[in-house]
Phi, psi and omega in degrees: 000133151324100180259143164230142201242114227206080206281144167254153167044028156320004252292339190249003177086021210264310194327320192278002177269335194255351179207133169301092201273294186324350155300326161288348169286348182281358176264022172067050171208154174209137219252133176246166151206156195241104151264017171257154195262162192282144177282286281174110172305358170271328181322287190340290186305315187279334199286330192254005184318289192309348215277143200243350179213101171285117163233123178261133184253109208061217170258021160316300156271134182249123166270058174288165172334261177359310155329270211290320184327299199289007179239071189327290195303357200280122193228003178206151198223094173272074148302143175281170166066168174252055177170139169170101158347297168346301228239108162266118178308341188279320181304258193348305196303314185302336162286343177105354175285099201268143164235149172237180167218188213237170128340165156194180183278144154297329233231300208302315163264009154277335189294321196303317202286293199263035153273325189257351142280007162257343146325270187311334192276322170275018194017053180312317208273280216303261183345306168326305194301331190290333213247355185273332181247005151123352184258180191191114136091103178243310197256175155215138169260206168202164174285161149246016138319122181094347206234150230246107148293113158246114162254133165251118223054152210211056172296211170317300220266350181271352182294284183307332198278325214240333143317327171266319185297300186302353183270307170288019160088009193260182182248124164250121217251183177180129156247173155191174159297318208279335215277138157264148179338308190290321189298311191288308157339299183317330195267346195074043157200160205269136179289140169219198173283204157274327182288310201291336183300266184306353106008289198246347188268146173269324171223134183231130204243170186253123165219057166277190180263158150291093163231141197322333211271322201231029198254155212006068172306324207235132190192173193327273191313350139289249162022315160278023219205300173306332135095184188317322193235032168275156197214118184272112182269142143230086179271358193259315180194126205307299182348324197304332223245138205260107197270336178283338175289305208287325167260023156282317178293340172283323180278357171255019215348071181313313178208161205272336165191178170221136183264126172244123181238005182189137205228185208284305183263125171231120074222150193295147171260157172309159163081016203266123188313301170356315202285327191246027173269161206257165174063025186254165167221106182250129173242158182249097193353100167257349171321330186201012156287098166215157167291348188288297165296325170309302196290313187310275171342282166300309171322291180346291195297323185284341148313313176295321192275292186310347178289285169318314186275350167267067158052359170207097162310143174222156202059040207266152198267119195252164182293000000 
């Protein structure tokens, strides 16, 4: 049987660098790739009619119902990572449609998140631009030695965000719905409310899941809670975060600056309040563009597909 293989969201042109795709023609497949994201879901549909294998990368493209009915041939679904919002899983199983993931890095979005609270604290990306046209030394910045971390969650990746905060001297706070006193004790930091959290925190970073459950979590009144002189991190998900309270507080200074890496829409559209609020340090969700995740990613999905054509799928993401 005849397979057409369909790479998504290439955006750096990279995939054939991290997995041998030519290993699939003696299976009868043959491999397209997209680095540009689709306008529209009908592009989506006409462009993907044909396609009997999808791999998506991360939640760049949303596979809702409403999709996969239109993509009659698609029998196999690949997301990187074990988890992706995007993709309702429940729709695909009534299609007939099996999905799987991939690895992914544990390292790669925590270094990032505290690259860019190490940006913002030291007003690197200005002071760069700044030192590029002939000027010197514009801002102060501050230590985070001595300064109060509040994570909100405190998963893998909040773990790690709360490892790096005791090594750099800070005092660490955590919320979650779920978290217990004992789970938080384990990491050596202390449960608190959500209120009490952003209250008290000098900087408060995200690292929740995206769910009906956690979707604007953080909104005016944390953002007011958080004051004049707080620094908002979001490496996790844009949604988590209410973006018009948010760039009201920057532009009202509600808080003192936000570090961002992942937003309501992406690729962020031009002209997005987000781009001119003052006191930002913005990445275009870079959490987990490494070379490392890559190998992972890709290798992983490829695994996944050569799994699917002998018949015993692995890693597969169930509703």
């Amino acid at each position: 049987m005849q397979h057409r293989l369909a790479i998504l969201d290439d955006y750096q042109g990279v995939a054939d660098a991290f997995a041998d795709w030519s290993s699939l023609a003696a299976d009868g497949v043959a491999v397209t790739t997209y680095r540009e994201p689709f306008s529209s879901p009908d592009a989506l549909e006409s462009a993907l009619a044909d396609a009997t294998i999808i791999i998506a990368m991360r939640e760049r493209t949303a596979f809702p119902r409403e999709v996969l009915e239109k993509l009659p041939a698609l029998r196999l679904l690949v997301t990187t990572g074990m988890a992706n919002a995007s993709i309702d899983v429940a729709a695909a199983a009534d299609l007939g449609i099996t999905v799987c993931g991939t690895p992914g890095s544990p390292t790669a979005a925590p270094e990032l998140t505290w690259a860019l609270l190490l940006a913002i604290a030291r007003n690197i990306p200005a002071e760069d631009s700044s030192l590029r046209v002939g000027s010197w030394q514009h801002t102060v910045g501050f230590e985070l030695a001595g300064k109060t971390l509040g994570v909100v969650g405190l998963g893998k990746i909040g773990r790690r965000i709360a490892s790096y905060g005791q090594a750099f001297g800070m005092d660490v706070l955590a919320w979650s719905q779920n978290l217990t006193d004992e789970a938080a004790a384990e990491e050596g930091v202390r449960k608190v409310s959500k209120e009490e959290l952003f209250r008290n925190s000098d900087v408060a970073t995200l690292h929740l899941r995206l769910s009906p459950r956690s979707e604007g979590i953080v909104g005016e009144p944390e953002l007011r809670l958080l004051g004049p002189d707080g620094i908002l991190v979001n490496t996790a998900r844009g949604p988590l975060v209410d973006q018009d309270a948010l760039v009201r507080a920057l532009a009202e200074g509600w808080i003192a600056g936000a570090a961002v890496d992942v937003f309501d829409h992406e690729p962020l559209p031009a002209g997005h309040p987000l781009l001119s609020a003052p006191n930002t340090v913005l990445s275009p969700h870079l959490g987990y563009v490494t070379r490392e995740s890559y190998r992972q990613f890709y290798g992983g999905a490829l695994e996944d597909v050569k799994a699917w054509l002998a018949g015993s799928p692995v890693r597969l993401i169930s509703a």
